[in-house]
C-alpha positions as CSV (number, residue, x, y, z in Angstrom):
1,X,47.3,-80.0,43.0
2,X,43.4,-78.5,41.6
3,X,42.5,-79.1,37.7
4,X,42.4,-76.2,35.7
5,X,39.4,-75.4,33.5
6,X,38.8,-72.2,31.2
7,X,36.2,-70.2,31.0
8,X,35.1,-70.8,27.2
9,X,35.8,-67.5,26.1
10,X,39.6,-67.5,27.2
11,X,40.0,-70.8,25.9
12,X,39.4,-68.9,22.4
13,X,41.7,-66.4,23.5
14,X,44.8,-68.8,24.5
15,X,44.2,-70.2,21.2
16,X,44.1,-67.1,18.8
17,X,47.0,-65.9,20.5
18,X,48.7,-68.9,20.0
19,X,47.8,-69.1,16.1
20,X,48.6,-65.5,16.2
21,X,52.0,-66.4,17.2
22,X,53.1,-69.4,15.1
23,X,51.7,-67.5,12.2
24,X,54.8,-64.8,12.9
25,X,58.2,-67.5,12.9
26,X,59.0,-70.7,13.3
27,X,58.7,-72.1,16.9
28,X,57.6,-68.6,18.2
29,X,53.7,-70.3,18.8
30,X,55.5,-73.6,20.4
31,X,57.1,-71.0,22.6
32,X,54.3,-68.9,23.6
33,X,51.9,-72.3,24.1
34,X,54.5,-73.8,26.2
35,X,55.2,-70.4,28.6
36,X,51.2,-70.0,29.2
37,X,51.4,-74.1,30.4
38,X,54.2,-72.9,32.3
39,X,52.1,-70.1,33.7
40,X,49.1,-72.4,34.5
41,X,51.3,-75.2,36.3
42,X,52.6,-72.5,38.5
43,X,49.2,-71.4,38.8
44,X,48.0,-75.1,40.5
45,X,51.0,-75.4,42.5
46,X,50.4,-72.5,44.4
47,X,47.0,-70.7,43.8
48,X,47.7,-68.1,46.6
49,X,50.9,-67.0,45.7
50,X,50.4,-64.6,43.1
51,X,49.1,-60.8,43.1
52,X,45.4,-60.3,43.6
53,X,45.0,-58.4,40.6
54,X,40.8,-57.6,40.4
55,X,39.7,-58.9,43.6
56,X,38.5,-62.1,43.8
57,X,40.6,-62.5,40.6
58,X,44.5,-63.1,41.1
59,X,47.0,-63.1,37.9
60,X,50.5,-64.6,37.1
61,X,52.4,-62.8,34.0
62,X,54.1,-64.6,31.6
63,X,58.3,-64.0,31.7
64,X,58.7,-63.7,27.8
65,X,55.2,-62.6,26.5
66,X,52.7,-60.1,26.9
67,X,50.0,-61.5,28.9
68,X,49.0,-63.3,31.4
69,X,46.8,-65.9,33.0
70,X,43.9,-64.2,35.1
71,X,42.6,-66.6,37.6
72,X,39.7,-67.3,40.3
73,X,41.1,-70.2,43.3
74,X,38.2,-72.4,43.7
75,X,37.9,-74.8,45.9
76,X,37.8,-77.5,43.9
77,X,39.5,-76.0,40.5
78,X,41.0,-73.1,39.3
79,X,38.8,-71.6,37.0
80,X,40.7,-69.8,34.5
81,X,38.8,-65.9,32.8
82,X,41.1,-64.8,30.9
83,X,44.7,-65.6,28.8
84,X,45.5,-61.6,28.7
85,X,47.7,-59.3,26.3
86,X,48.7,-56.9,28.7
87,X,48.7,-53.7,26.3
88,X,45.2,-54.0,25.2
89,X,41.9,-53.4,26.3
90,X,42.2,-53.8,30.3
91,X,39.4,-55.3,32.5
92,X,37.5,-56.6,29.2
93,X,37.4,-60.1,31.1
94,X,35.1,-58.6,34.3
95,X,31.9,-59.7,33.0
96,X,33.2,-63.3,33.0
97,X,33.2,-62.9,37.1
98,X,29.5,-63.3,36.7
């Protein structure tokens, strides 16, 4: 199984979104934190499985959440752009393929 490692900026992103959502009930940012691990484990298990969403970039979407986990397949890591909330600005993360 690769590593994972986030691009800075989505690293920020996971975590706002995560503050965002234990700010709004108990448990609710526990939740969200441990569905985007989820999310990411599947992610290293099986890099290929999931859509190619922005070619090169793939994504896997979250079951009980809003966004999702944009990814690039390495060879050596998977090298995580963007933690994505699906009804807001699309394709923001592009620049980060650079």
């Amino acid at each position: 199984m690769k590593s994972h490692v986030f691009h800075p900026e989505a690293d920020a992103e996971y975590a706002e979104a995560a503050l965002y959502y234990a700010e709004r009930g108990e448990n609710l940012g526990g939740r969200f934190y441990d569905e985007i691990e989820r999310v990411i484990a599947e992610i290293k298990t099986a890099p290929d499985r999931f859509r190619a969403y922005d070619p090169p970039a793939r994504r896997n979407l979250a079951r009980d959440f809003p966004y999702a986990v944009v990814y690039l397949d390495e060879p050596d890591r998977i090298w995580i752009l963007a933690v994505v909330h699906l009804r807001r600005e699309p394709g923001y993360w592009r620049k980060r393929l650079a």
